[in-house]
C-alpha positions in Angstrom: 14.4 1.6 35.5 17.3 -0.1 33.7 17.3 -2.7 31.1 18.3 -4.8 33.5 15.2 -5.1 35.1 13.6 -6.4 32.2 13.8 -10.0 31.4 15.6 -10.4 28.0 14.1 -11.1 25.2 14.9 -12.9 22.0 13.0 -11.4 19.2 13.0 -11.8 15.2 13.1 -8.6 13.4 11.4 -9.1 9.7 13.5 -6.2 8.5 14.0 -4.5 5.0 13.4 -0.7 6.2 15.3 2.1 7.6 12.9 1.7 11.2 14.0 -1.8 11.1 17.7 -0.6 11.8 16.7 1.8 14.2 14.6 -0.7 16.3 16.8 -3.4 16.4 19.7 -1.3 17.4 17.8 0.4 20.2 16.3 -3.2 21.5 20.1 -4.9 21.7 20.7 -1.7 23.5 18.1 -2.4 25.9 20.0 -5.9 26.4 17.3 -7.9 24.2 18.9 -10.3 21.4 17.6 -9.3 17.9 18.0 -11.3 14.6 16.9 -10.2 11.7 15.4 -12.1 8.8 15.5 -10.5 5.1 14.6 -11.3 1.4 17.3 -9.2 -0.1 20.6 -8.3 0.6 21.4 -5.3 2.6 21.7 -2.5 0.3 23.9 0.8 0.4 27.0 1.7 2.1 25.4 0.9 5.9 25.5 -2.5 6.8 23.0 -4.2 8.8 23.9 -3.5 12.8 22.8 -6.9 14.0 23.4 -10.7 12.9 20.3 -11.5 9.9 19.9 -14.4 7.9 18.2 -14.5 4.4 15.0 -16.1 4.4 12.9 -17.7 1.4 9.1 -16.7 2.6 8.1 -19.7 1.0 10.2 -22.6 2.5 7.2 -22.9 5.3 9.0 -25.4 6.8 12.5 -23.7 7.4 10.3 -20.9 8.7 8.2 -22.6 11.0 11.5 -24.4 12.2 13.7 -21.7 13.1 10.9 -19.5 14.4 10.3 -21.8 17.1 13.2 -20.2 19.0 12.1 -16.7 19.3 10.1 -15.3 22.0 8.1 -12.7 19.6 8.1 -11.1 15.7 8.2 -7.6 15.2 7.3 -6.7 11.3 9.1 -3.9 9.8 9.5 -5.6 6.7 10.0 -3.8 3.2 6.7 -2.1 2.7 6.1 -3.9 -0.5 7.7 -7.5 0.6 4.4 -8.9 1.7 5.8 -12.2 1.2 8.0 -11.9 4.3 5.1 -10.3 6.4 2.4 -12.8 5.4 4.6 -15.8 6.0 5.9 -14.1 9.1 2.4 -13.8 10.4 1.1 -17.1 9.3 4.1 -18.7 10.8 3.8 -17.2 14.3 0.4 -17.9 14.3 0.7 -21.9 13.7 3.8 -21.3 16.2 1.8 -19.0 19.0 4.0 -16.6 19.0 3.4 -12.6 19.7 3.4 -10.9 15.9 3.2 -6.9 15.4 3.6 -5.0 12.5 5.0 -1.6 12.0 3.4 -0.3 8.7 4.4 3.3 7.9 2.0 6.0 6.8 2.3 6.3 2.8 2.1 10.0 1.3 -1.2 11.4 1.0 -2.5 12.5 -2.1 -2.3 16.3 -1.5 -1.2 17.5 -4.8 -3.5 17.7 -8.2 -0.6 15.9 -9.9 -0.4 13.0 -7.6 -2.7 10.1 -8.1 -3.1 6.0 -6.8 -3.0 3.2 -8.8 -3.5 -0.4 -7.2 -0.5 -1.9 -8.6 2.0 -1.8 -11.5 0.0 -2.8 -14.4 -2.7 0.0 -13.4 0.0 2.7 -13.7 1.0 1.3 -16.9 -2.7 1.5 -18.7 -2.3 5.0 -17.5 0.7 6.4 -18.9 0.3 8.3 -22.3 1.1 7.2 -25.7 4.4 8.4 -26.7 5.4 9.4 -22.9 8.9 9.4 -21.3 8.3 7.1 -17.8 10.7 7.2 -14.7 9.8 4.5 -12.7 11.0 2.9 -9.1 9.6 0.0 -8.8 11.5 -2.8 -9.2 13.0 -5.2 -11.6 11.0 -7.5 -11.1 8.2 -5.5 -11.6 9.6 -4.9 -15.5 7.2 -7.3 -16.7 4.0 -5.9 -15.6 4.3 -2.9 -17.7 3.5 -5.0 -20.8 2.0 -3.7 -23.2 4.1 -0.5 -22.8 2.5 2.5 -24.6 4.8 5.0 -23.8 7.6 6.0 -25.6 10.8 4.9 -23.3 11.0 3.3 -19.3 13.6 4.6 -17.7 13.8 1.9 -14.1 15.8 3.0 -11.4 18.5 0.7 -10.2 20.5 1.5 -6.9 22.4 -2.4 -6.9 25.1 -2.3 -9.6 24.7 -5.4 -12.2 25.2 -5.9 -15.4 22.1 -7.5 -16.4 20.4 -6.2 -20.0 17.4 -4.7 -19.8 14.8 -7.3 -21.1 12.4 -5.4 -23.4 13.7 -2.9 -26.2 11.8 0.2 -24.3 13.5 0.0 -20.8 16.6 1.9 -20.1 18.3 1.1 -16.8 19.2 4.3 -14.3 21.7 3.5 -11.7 22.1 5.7 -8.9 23.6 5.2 -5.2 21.4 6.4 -2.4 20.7 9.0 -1.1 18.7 11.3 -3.2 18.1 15.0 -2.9 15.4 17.1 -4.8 18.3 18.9 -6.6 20.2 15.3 -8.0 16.5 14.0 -8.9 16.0 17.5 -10.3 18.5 17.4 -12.7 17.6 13.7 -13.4 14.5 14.3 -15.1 16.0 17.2 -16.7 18.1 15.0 -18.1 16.6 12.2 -19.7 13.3 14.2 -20.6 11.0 12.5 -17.9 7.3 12.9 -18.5 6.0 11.0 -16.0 6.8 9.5 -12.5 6.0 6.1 -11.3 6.9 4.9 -7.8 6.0 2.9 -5.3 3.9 5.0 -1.7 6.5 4.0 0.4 5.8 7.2 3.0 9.0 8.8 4.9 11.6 11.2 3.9 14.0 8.8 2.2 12.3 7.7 -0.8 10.6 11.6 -1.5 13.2 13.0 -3.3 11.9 12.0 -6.6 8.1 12.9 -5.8 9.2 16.2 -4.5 11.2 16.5 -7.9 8.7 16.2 -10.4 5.7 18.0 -8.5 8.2 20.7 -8.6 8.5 20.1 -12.3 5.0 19.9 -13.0 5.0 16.0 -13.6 2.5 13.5 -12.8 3.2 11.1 -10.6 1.5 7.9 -10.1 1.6 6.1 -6.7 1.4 2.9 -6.0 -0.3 1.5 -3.3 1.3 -0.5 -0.9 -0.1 -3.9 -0.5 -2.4 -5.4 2.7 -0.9 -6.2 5.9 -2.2 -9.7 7.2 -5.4 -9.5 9.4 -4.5 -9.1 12.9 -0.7 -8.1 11.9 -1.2 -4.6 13.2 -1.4 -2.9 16.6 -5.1 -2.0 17.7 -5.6 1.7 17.8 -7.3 3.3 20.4 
């Protein structure tokens, strides 16, 4: 059976992920039209394949006005951008419209050195007086650290800005995607990294760095991604 034989569809994609790429590309390929909204610029050297619009998740009424047009929402939003997914949801809901997310599976905790933390400032009462952090988690997350005990942050940045750190213990790490156990390797080498702090994203991509320090002997603290909506995801048989 061809695409053709479907009726086409005209779906939103709430992207921000690698699978959000792959999906859309494979449903305009199928002869469905596929917009994709997003809270942050595309990053990195691939562009997005299909037209997308930046979206504030908290203008309700832009959102409930220019989802109105699409048929359903598929959610493979950033794992950690539950704005997008909770407005998404809460907007196809008031609009009737079909809404699915995609969440994937974080990294289990299947090494001695790896352990959970519910957000940011947990990780934070956890780090070690005097300790040398690596962390991926997000400028914006810079605040949350506060108090810091350690001794320095070093924050990963993969967008090029020129923006001063804001507290006295942060240093900023650029770096352009992708990574490889042997570059991260090297990294923490480098700067003297005692400790790890990242967000559980799951997939291939982003484990570079956890491979890296488990292979180094580091801890690494994970942390957990936040709840999907109620309802938001596929039932499971």
């Amino acid at each position: 059976m061809t695409a053709s034989n479907h009726p086409s569809l005209n779906l939103l994609l709430l992207a921000g992920t690698a699978e959000a790429r792959q999906l859309g590309v494979a449903l305009a390929k199928a002869g469905h039209r596929v917009t994709a909204w997003l809270t942050e610029p595309p990053r990195g050297s691939n562009p997005m394949p299909m037209a997308f619009e930046m979206r504030d998740p908290e203008d309700t009424t832009a959102l409930l006005r220019d989802m109105a047009g699409f048929d359903a929402v598929l959610d493979l939003s950033h794992g950690f951008d539950a704005g997008l997914s909770h407005a998404g949801f809460a907007t196809a809901a008031a609009l009737d419209k079909p809404f699915v997310s995609f969440a994937r599976p974080g990294w289990t905790l299947d090494d001695p050195l790896l352990q959970s933390a519910s957000d940011v400032p947990a990780a934070a009462r956890a780090v070690p007086p005097g300790a040398c952090v690596f962390a991926a988690t997000g400028w914006a997350s810079l605040p949350q650290f506060l108090p810091f005990e350690g001794a320095r942050l070093m924050l990963r940045q993969t967008s090029r800005h020129d923006r001063p750190a804001p507290y006295d213990f942060v240093d900023l790490i650029f770096g352009d995607p992708p990574f490889t156990v042997a570059t991260e390797t090297a990294l923490f080498r480098e700067f003297g990294v005692d400790l790890l702090i990242c967000r559980n994203l799951g997939g291939a991509a982003s484990r570079p760095k956890v491979d890296a320090a488990l292979a180094l002997g580091l801890p690494v603290i994970l942390i957990e991604k936040p709840r999907l909506p109620r309802g938001a995801l596929p039932d499971r048989p």
